[in-house]
N, CA, C and O atoms as CSV, one atom per row, in Angstrom:
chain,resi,resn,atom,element,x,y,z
A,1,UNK,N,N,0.807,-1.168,0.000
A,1,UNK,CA,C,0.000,0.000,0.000
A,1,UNK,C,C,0.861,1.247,0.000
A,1,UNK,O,O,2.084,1.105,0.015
A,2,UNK,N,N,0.335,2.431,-0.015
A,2,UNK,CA,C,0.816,3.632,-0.499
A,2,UNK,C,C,0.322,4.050,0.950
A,2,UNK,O,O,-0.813,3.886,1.398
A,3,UNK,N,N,1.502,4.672,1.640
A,3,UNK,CA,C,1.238,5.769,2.786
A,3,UNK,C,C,1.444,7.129,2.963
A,3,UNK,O,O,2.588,7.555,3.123
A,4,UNK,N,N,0.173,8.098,2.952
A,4,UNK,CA,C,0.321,9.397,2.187
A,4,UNK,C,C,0.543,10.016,3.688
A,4,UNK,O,O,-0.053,9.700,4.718
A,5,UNK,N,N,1.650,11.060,3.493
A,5,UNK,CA,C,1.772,11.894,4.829
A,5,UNK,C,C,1.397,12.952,4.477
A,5,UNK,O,O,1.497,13.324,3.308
A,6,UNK,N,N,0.800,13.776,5.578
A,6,UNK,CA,C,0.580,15.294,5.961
A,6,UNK,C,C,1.824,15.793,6.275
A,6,UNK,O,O,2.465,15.274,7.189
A,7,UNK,N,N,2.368,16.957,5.495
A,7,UNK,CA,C,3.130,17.780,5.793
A,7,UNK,C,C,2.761,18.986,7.171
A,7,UNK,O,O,1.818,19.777,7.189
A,8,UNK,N,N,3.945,18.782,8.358
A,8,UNK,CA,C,3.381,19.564,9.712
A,8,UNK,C,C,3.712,20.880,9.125
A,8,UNK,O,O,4.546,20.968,8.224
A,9,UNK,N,N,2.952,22.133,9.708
A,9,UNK,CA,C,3.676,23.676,9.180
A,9,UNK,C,C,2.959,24.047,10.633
A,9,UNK,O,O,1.767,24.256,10.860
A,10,UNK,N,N,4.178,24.059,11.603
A,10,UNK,CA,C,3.997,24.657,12.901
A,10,UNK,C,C,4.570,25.676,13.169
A,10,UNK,O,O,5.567,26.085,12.574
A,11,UNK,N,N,3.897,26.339,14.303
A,11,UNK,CA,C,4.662,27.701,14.116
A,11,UNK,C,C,5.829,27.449,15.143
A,11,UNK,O,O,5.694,26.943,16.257
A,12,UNK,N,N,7.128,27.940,14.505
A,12,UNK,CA,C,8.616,27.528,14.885
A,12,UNK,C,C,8.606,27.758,16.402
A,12,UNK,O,O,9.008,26.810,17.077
A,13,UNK,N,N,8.196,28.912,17.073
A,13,UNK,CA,C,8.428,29.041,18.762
A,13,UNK,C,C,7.760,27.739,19.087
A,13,UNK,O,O,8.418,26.859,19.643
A,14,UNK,N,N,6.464,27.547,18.772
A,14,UNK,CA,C,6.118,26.823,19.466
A,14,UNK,C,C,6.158,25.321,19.323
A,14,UNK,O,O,5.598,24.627,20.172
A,15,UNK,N,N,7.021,24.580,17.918
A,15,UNK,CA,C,7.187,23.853,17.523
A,15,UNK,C,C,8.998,23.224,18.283
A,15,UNK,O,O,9.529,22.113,18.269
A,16,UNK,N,N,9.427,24.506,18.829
A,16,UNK,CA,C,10.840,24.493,19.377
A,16,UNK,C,C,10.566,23.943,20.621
A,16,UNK,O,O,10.979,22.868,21.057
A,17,UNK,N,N,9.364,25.284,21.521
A,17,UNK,CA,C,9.065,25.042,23.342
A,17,UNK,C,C,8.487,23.550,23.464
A,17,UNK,O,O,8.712,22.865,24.462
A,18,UNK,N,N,7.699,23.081,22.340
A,18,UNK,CA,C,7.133,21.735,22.435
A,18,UNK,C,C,8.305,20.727,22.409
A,18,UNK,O,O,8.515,20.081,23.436
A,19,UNK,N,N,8.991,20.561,21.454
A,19,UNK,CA,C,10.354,19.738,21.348
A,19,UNK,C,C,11.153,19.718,22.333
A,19,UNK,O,O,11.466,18.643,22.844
A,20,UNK,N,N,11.801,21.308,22.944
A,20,UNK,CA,C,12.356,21.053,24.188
A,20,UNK,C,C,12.140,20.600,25.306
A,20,UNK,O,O,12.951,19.964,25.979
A,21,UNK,N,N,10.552,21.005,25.741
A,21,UNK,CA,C,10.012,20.176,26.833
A,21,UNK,C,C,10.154,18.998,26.991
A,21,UNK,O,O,10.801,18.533,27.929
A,22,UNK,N,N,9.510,18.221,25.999
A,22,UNK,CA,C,9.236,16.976,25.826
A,22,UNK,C,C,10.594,16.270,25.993
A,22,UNK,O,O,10.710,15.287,26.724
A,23,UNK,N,N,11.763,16.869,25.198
A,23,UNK,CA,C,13.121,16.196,24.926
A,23,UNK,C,C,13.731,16.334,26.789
A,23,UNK,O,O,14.672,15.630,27.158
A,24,UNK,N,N,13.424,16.763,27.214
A,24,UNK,CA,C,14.182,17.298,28.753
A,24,UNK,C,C,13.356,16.276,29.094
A,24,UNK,O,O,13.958,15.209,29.220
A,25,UNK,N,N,11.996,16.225,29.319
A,25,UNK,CA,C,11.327,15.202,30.238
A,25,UNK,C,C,11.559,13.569,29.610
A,25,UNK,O,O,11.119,12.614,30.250
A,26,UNK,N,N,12.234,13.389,28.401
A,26,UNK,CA,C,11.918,12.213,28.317
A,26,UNK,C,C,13.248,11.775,28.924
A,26,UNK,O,O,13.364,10.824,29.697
A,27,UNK,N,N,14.469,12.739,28.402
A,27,UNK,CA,C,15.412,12.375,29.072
A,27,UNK,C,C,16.088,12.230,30.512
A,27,UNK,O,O,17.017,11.649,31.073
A,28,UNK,N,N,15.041,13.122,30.760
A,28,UNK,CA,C,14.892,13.024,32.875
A,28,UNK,C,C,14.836,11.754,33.114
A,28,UNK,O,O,15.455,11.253,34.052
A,29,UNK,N,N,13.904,10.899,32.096
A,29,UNK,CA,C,13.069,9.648,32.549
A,29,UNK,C,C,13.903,8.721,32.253
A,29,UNK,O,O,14.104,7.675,32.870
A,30,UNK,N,N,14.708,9.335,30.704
A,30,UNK,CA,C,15.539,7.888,31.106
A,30,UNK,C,C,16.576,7.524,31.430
A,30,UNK,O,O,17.007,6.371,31.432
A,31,UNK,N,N,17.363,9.020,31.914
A,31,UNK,CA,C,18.714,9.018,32.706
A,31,UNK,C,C,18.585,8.487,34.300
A,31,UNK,O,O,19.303,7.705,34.922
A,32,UNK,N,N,17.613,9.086,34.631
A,32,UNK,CA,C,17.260,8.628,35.751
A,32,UNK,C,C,15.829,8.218,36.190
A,32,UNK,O,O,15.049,9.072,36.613
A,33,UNK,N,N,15.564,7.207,36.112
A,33,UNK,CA,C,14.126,6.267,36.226
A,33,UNK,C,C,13.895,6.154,37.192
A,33,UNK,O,O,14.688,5.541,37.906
A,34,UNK,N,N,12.759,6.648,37.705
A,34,UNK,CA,C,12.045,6.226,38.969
A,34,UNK,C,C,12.338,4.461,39.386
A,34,UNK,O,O,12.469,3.538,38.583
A,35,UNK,N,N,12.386,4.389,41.087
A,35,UNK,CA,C,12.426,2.631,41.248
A,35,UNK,C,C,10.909,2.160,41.315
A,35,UNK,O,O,10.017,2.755,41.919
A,36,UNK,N,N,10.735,0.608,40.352
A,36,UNK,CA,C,10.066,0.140,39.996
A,36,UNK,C,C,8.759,0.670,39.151
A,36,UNK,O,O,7.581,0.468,39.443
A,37,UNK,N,N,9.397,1.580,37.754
A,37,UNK,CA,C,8.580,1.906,37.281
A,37,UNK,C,C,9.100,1.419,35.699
A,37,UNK,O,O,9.414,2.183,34.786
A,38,UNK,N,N,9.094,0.260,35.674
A,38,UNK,CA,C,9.571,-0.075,34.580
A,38,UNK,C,C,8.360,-0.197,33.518
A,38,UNK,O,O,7.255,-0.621,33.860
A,39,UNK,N,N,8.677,0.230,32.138
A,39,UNK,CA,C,7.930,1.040,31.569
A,39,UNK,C,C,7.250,2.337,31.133
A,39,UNK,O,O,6.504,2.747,30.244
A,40,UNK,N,N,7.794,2.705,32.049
A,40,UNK,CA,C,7.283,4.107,32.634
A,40,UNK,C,C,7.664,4.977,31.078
A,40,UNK,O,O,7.050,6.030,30.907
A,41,UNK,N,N,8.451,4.624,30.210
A,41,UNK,CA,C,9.087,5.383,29.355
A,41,UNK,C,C,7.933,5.480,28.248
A,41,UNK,O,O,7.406,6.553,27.955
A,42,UNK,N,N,7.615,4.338,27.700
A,42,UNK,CA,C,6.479,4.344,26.909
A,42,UNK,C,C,5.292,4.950,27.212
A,42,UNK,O,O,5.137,5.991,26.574
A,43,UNK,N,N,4.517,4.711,27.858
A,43,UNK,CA,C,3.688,5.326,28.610
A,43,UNK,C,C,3.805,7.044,28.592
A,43,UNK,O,O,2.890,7.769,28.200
A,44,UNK,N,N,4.987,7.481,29.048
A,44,UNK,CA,C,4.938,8.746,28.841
A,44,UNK,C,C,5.338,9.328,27.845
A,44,UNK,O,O,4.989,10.507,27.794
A,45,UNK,N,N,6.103,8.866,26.798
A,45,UNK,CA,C,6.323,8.949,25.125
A,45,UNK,C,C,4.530,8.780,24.598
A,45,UNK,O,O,4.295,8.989,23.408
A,46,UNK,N,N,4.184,8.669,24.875
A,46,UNK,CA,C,2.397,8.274,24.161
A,46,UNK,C,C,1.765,9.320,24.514
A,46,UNK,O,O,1.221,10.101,23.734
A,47,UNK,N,N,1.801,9.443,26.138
A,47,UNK,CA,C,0.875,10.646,26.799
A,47,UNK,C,C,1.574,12.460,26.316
A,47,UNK,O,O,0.957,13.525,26.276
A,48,UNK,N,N,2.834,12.211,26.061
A,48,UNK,CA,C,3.616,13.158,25.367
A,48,UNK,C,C,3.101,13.730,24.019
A,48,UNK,O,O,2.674,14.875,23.876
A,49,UNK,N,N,3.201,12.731,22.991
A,49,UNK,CA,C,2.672,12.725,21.386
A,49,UNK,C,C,1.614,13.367,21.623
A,49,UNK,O,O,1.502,14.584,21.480
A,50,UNK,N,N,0.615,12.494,22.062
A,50,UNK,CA,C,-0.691,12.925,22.736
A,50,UNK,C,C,-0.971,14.543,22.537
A,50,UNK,O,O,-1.638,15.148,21.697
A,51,UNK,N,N,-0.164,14.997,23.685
A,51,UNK,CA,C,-0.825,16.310,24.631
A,51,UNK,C,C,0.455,17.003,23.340
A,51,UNK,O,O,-0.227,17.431,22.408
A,52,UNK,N,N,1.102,17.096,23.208
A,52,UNK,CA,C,1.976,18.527,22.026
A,52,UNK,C,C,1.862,18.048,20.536
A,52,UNK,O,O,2.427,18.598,19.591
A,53,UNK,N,N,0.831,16.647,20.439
A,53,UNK,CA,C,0.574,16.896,18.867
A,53,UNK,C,C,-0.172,17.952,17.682
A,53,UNK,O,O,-0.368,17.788,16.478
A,54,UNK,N,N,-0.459,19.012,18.539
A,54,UNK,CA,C,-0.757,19.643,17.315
A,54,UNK,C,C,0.227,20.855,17.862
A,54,UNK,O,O,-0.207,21.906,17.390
A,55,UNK,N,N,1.091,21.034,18.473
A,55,UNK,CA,C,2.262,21.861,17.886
A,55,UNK,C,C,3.384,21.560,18.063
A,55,UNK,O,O,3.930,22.170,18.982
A,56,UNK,N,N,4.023,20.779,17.494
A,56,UNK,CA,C,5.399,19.986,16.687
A,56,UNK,C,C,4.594,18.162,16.075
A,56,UNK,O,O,3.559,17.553,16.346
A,57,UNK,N,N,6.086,17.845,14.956
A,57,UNK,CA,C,5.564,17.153,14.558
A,57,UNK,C,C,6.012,15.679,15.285
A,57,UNK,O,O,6.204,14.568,14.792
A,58,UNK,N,N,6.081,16.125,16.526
A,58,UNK,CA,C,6.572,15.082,17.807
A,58,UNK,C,C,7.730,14.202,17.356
A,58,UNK,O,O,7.427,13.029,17.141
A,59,UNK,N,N,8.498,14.413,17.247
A,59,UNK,CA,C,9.945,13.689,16.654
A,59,UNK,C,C,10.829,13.793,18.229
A,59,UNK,O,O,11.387,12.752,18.576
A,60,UNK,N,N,10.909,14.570,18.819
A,60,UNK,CA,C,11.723,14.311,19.701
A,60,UNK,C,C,13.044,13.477,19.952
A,60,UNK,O,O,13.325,12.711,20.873
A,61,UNK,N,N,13.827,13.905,18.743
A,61,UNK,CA,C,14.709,12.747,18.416
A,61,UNK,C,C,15.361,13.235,16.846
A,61,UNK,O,O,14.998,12.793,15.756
A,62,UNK,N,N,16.623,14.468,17.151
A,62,UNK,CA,C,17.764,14.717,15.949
A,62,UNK,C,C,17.607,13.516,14.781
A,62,UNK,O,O,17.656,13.965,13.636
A,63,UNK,N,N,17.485,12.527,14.853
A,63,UNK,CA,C,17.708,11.067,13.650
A,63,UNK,C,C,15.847,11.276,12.940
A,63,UNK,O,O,15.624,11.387,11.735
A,64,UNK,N,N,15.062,11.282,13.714
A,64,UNK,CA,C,13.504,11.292,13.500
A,64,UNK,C,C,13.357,12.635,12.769
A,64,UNK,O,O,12.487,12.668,11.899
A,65,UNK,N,N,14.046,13.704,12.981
A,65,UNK,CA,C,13.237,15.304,12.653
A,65,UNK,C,C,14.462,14.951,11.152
A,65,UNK,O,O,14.155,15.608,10.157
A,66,UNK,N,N,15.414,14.250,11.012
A,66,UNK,CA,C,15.593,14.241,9.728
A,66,UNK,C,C,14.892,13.176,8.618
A,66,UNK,O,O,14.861,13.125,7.389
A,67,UNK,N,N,14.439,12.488,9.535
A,67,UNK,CA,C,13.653,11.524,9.029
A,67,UNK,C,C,12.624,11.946,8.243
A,67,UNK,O,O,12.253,11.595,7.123
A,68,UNK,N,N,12.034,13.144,9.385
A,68,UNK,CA,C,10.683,13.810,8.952
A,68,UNK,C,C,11.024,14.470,7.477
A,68,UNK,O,O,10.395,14.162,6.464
A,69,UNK,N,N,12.077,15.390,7.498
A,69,UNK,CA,C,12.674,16.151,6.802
A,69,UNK,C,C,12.881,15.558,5.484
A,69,UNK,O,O,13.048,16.197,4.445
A,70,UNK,N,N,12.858,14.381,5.594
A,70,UNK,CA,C,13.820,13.778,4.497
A,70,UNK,C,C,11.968,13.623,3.810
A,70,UNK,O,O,11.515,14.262,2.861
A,71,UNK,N,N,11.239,12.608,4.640
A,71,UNK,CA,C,9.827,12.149,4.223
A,71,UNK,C,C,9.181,13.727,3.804
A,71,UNK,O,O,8.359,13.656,2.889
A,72,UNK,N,N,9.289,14.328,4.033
A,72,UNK,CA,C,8.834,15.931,3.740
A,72,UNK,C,C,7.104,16.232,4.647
A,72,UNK,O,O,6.053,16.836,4.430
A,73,UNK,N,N,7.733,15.341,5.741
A,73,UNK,CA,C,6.536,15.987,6.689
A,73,UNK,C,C,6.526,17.205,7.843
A,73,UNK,O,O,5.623,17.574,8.593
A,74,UNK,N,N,8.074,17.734,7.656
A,74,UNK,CA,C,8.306,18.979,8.143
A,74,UNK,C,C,9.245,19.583,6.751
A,74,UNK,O,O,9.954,18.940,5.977
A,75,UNK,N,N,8.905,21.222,6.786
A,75,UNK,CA,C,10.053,21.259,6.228
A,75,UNK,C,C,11.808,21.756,6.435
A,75,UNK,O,O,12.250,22.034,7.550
A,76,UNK,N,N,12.579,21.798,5.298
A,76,UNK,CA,C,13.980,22.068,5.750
A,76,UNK,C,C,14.469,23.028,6.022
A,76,UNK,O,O,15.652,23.283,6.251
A,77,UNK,N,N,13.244,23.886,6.018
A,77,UNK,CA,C,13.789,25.284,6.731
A,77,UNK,C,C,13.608,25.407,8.730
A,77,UNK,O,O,14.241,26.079,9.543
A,78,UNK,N,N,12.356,24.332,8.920
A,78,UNK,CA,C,11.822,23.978,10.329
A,78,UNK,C,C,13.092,22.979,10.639
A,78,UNK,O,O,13.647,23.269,11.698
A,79,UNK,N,N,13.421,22.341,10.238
A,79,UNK,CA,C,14.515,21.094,10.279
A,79,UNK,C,C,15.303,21.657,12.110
A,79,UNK,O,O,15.100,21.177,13.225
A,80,UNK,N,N,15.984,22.549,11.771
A,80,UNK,CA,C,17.001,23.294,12.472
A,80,UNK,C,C,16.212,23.471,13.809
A,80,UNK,O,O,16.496,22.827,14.819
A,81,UNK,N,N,15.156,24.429,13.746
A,81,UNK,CA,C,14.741,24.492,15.419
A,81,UNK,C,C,14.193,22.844,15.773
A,81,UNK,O,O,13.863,22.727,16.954
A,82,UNK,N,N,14.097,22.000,15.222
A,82,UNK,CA,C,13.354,20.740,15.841
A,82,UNK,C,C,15.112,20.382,16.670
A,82,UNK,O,O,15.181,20.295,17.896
A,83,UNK,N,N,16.224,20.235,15.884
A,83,UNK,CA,C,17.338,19.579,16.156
A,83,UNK,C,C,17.975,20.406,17.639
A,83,UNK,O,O,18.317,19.866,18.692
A,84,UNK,N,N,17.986,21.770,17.314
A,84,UNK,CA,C,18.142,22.735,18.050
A,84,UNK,C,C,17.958,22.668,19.362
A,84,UNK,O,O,18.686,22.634,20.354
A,85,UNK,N,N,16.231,22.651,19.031
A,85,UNK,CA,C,15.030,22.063,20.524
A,85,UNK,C,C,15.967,20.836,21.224
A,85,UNK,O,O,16.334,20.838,22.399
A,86,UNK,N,N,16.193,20.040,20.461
A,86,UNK,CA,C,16.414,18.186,20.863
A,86,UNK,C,C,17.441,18.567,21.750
A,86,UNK,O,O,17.397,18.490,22.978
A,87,UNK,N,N,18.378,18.987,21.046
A,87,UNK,CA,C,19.719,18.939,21.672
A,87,UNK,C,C,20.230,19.908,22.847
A,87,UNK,O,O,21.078,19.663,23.706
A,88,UNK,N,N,19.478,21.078,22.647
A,88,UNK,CA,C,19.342,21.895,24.062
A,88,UNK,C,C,18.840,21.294,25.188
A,88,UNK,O,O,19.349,21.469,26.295
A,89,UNK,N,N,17.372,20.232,24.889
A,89,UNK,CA,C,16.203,19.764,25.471
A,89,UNK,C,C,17.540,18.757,26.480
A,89,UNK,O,O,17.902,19.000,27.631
A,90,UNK,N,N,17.908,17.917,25.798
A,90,UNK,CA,C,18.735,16.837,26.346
A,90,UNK,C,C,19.738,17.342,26.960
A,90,UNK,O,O,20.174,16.840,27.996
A,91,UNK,N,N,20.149,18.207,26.509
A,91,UNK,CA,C,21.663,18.889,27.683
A,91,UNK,C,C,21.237,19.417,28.588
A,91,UNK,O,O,21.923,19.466,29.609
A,92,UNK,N,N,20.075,19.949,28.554
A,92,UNK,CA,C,19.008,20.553,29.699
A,92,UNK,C,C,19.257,19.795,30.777
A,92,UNK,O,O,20.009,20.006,31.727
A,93,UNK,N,N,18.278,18.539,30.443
A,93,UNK,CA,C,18.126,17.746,31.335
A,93,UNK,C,C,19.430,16.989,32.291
A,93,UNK,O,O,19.495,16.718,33.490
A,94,UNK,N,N,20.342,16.811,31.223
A,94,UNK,CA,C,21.639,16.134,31.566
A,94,UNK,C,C,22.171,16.857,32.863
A,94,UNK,O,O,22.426,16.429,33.988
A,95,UNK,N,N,22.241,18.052,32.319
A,95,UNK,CA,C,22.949,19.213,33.016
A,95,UNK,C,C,22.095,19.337,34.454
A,95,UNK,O,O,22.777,19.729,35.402
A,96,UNK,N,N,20.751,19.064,34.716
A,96,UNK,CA,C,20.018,19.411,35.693
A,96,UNK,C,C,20.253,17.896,36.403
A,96,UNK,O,O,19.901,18.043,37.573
A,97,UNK,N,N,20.500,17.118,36.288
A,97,UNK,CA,C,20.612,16.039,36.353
A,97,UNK,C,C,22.486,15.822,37.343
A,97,UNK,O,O,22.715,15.420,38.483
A,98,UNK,N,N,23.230,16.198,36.485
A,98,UNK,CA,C,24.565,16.511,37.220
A,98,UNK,C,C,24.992,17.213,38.365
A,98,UNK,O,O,26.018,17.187,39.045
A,99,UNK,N,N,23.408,18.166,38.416
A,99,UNK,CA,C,23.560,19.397,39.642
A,99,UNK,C,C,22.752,18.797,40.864
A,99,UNK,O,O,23.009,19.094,42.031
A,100,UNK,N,N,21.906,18.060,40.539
A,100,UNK,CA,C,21.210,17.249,41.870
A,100,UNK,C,C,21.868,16.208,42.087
A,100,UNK,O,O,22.208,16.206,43.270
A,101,UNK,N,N,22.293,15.142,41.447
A,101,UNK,CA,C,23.087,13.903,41.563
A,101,UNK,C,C,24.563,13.716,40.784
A,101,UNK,O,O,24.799,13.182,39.700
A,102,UNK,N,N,25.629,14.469,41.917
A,102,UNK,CA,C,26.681,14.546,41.185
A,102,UNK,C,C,27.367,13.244,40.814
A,102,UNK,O,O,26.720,12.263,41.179
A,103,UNK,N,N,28.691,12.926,40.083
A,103,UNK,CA,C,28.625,11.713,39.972
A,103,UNK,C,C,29.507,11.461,41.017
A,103,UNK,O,O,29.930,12.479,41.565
A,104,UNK,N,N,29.926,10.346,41.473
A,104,UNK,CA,C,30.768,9.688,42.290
A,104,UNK,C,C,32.138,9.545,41.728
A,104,UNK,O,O,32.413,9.007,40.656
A,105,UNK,N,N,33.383,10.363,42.996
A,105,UNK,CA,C,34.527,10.101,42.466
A,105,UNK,C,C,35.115,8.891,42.888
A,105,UNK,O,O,36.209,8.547,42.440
């Protein structure tokens, strides 16, 4: 079969604040996982898509927003704030992450 995509045209702030959020919280979750909440990742990757799907095209993930890019369901001028978002989103978290639980020398 033939799978026809919708091209996303979001507006860039808010296609960025959506990406970064999401990218910080997922990576909160999986640098450091709650005890005995296994699963917990999926679950909130779903409830995520969910609640910021209509502003970004939920990629949350530099390899995916070129993916999108490439499939032409964002375009290559949006490309940049999705990657942008990701990679701030994740150092975010990392970084907040290093300041509460330093590592062990």
């Amino acid at each position: 079969g033939i799978a026809e995509t919708e091209m996303v045209h979001p507006d860039p702030f808010c296609a960025f604040f959506a990406e970064f959020i999401c990218t910080f919280v997922l990576t909160l979750t999986y640098l450091r996982p709650l005890p005995g909440a296994a699963g917990a990742q999926g679950v909130q990757l779903a409830v995520l898509l969910f609640a910021f799907a209509q502003l970004s095209a939920g990629a949350y993930n530099p390899v995916l927003a070129l993916a999108y890019a490439l499939a032409e369901r964002i375009t290559w001028g949006d490309f940049s704030f999705y990657v942008a978002a990701e990679l701030l989103g994740a150092a975010a978290a990392a970084s907040l992450l290093l300041a509460w639980f330093p590592a062990p020398e």
